[in-house]
C-alpha positions as CSV (number, residue, x, y, z in Angstrom):
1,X,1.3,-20.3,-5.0
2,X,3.8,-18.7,-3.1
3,X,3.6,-15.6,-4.4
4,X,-0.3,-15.3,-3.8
5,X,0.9,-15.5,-0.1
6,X,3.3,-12.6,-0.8
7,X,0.2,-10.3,-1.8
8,X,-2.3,-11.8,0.4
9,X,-0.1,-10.3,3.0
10,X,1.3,-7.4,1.9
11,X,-2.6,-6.7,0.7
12,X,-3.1,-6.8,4.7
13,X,-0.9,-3.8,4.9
14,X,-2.8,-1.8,2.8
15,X,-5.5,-2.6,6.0
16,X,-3.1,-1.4,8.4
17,X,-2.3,1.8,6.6
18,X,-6.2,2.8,6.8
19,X,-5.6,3.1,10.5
20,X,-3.0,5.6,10.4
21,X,-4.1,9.5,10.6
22,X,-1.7,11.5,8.4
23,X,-1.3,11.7,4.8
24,X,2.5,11.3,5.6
25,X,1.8,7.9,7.2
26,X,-0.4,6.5,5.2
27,X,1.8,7.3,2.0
28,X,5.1,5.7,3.9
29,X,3.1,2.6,4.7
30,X,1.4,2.7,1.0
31,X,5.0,3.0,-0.6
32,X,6.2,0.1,1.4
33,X,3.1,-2.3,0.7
34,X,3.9,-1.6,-3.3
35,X,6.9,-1.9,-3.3
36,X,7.0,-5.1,-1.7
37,X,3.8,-6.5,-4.0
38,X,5.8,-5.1,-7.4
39,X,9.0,-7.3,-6.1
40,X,6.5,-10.3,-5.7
41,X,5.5,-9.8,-9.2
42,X,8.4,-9.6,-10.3
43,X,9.3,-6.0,-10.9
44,X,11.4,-3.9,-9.5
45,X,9.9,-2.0,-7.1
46,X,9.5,1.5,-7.8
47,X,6.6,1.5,-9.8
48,X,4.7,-0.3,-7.1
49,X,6.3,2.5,-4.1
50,X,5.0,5.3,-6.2
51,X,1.7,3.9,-7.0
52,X,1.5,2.6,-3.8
53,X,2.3,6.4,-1.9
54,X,0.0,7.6,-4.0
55,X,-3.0,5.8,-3.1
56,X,-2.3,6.6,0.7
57,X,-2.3,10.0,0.5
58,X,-5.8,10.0,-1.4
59,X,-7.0,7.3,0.4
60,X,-9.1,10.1,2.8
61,X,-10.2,11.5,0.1
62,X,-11.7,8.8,-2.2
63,X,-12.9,6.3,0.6
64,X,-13.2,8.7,3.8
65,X,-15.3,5.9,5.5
66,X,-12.2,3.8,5.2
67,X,-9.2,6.0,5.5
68,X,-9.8,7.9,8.5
């Protein structure tokens, strides 16, 4: 249970990066938020920064209505 609480907030800093503007930002923030959700899961992290960096520097250009 406690780690569903881990996600469930690291998930709602996945939101937060949609609100940043640059590629840059959006990867930082995306590396972070995986990296912290792979360590919940119980792995060790850089898996989860890389996939994580990834998908917040294509956010804009998958979802443009919800990476701006």
């Amino acid at each position: 249970m406690q780690n569903v609480f881990r996600i469930l907030a690291v998930l709602g800093v996945f939101g937060v990066a949609a609100c940043e503007t640059s590629d840059l930002g959006r990867a930082g923030i995306g590396a972070g938020s995986g990296y912290l959700i792979d360590r919940a899961v119980g792995g060790d992290g850089m898996v989860g920064a890389a996939v994580g960096a990834t998908a917040g520097v294509v956010c804009d250009d998958v979802t443009p209505q919800y990476c701006r």
